[in-house]
C-alpha positions in Angstrom: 187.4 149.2 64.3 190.5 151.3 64.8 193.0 148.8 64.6 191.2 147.3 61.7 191.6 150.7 60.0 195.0 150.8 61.1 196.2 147.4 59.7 194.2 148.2 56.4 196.3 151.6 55.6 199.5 149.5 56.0 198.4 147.4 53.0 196.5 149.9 51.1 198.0 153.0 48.8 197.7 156.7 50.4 193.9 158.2 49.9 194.2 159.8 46.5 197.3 158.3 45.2 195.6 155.7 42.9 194.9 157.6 39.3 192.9 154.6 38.2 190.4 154.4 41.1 186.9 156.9 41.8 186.4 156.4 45.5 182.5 156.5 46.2 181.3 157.5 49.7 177.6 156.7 51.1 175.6 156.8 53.7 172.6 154.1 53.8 169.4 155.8 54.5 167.6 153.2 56.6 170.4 152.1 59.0 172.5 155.3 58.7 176.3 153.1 58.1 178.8 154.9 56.0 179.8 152.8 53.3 182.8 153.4 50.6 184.1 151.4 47.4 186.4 151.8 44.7 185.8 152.3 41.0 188.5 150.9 38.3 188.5 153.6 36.0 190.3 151.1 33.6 188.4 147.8 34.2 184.8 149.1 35.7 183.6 151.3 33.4 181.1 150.1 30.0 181.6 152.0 26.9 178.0 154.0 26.4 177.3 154.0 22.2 173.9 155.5 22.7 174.9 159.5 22.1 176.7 161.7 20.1 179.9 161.8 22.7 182.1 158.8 23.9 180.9 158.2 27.7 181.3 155.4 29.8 178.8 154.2 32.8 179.0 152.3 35.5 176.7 150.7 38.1 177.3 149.4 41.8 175.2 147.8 44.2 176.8 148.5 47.5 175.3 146.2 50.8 176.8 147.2 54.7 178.3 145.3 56.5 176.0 143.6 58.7 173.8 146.6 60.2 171.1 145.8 57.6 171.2 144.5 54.1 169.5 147.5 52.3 171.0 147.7 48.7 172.5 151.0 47.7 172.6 151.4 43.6 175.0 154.4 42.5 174.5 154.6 38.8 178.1 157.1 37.7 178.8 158.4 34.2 182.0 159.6 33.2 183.3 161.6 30.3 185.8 160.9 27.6 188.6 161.2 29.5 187.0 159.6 32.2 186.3 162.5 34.4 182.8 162.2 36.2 180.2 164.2 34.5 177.0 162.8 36.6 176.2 160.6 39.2 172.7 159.1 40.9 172.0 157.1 43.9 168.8 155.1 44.7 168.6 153.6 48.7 171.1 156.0 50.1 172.6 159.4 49.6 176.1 160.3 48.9 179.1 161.9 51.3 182.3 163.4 51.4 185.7 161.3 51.9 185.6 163.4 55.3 182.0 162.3 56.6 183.1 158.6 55.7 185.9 158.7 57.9 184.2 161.1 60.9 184.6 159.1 64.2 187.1 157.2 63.3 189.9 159.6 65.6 187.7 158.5 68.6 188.8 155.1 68.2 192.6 155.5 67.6 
C-alpha cells in the first residue's frame, strides 16, 4: 500500500492545495476501513431553493474497497460562499485527515 501511496502523491496536488475540493474522511462502521473522497465545490454541489438563504447540498455514497460493500451516505451542506455549515453520515462515522492516513508511516 505504500508504494501505491507513494506513486499517487506524485500525480496528485499537495493535501490542502486544491481551493475547489472538500476532502471527506470516514471510517466504515461494520468493517472498520478508512475511506476518503473529494468534493468539487464548483461542479458537486446542487443549489438548495427551499429557505430563506442561498445554500447548496450535496450527497455521496462512498463503498470500500473490497473489505465489505457497506454503503456510507454523507449528506454535506454548505453556505453561500460555500463554506460547510453542516454535515451527516448514515453507515459510518466521520474522521480527521490525520486518522485517515494513521499507519500509513509503517509501511514506507
Amino acid at each position: 500500500m505504500g508504494f501505491f501511496n507513494k506513486l499517487s502523491n506524485l500525480f496528485s496536488s499537495p493535501r490542502g492545495s486544491d481551493t475547489r475540493a472538500y476532502w471527506i474522511y470516514a471510517r466504515c462502521n461494520r468493517c472498520g476501513e478508512r475511506i476518503r473522497t473529494r468534493v468539487d465545490l464548483s461542479n458537486d454541489l446542487s443549489l438548495d431553493y427551499g429557505g430563506d438563504q442561498t445554500t447548496y447540498f450535496t450527497r455521496k455514497v462512498l463503498i470500500g474497497e473490497g473489505r465489505c460493500f457497506e454503503r456510507i451516505e454523507v449528506r454535506l451542506t454548505f453556505d453561500k460562499d460555500r463554506k460547510l455549515i453542516n454535515r451527516e453520515i448514515n453507515g459510518g462515522e466521520f474522521i480527521r485527515e490525520e486518522q485517515f492516513y494513521e499507519g500509513d508511516q509503517a509501511n514506507e
